[in-house]
C-alpha positions in Angstrom: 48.2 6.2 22.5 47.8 7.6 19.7 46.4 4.7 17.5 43.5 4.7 20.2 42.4 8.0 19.8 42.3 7.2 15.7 40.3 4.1 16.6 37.7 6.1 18.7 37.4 8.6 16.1 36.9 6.5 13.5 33.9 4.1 15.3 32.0 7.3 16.3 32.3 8.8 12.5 30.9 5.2 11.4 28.3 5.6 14.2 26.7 9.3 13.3 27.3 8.4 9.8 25.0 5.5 10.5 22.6 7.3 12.2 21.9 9.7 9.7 21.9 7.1 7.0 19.4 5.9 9.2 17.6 8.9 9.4 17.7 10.4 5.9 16.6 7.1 4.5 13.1 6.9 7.4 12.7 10.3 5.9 12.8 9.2 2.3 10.3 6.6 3.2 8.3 9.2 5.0 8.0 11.5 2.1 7.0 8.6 -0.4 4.7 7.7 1.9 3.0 11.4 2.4 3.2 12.1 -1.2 1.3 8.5 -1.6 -1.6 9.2 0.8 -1.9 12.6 -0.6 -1.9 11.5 -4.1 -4.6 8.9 -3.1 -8.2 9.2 -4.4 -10.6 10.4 -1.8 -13.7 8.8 -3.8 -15.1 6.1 -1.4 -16.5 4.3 -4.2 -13.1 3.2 -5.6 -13.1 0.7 -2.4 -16.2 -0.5 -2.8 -15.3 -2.5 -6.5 -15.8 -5.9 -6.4 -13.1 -8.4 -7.5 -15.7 -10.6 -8.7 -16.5 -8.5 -11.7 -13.4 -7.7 -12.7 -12.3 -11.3 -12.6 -11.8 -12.9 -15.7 -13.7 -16.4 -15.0 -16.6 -14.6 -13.4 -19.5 -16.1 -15.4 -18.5 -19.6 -14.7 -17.3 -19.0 -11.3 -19.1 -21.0 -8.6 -17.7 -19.5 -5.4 -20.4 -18.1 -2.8 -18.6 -14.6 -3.1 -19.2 -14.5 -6.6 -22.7 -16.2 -6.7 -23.4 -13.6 -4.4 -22.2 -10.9 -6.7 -24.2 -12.3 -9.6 -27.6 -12.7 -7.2 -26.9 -8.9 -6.3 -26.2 -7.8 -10.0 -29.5 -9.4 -11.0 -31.2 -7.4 -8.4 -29.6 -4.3 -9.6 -30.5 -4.9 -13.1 -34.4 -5.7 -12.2 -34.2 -2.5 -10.0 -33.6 -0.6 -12.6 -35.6 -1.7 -15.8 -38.5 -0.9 -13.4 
C-alpha cells in the first residue's frame, strides 16, 4: 500500500514540475518577445524599403516588381532635378 502512495506522489511531482516548466519557459518566450516589440523602431519608413534596391542584381533584373521600382526611381529622380 505503501508503494502506491510513492507512485502517486511521484506522477503528481512530475506533473507540477511539468507545468511550471511549462509555464516559466511561455514566460521566457513572453519576455523575449516584449523586450523585442519594445526594442523595435517606431519609424514607419523602415517598412517601406524596397527589396528591389537593395538586391544585388537589380540593374539587370527584369521582374515587373523591379521594373516597376526602376520606372518609380526615374520619376523620383526627374521630380527632383526640377
Amino acid at each position: 500500500m505503501n508503494g502506491s502512495i510513492d507512485q502517486k506522489n511521484r506522477r503528481e511531482l512530475l506533473r507540477a514540475w511539468g507545468r511550471h516548466l511549462a509555464l516559466g519557459g511561455l514566460a521566457v518566450f513572453g519576455g523575449f518577445a516584449w523586450i523585442r516589440t519594445k526594442n523595435a523602431p517606431r519609424d514607419e519608413s523602415c517598412l517601406k524599403v524596397d527589396p528591389c534596391k537593395v538586391c544585388q542584381i537589380y540593374d539587370n533584373c527584369s521582374l515587373p516588381k523591379a521594373l516597376s521600382a526602376k520606372a518609380r526611381g526615374k520619376e523620383t529622380n526627374r521630380a527632383q532635378s526640377r
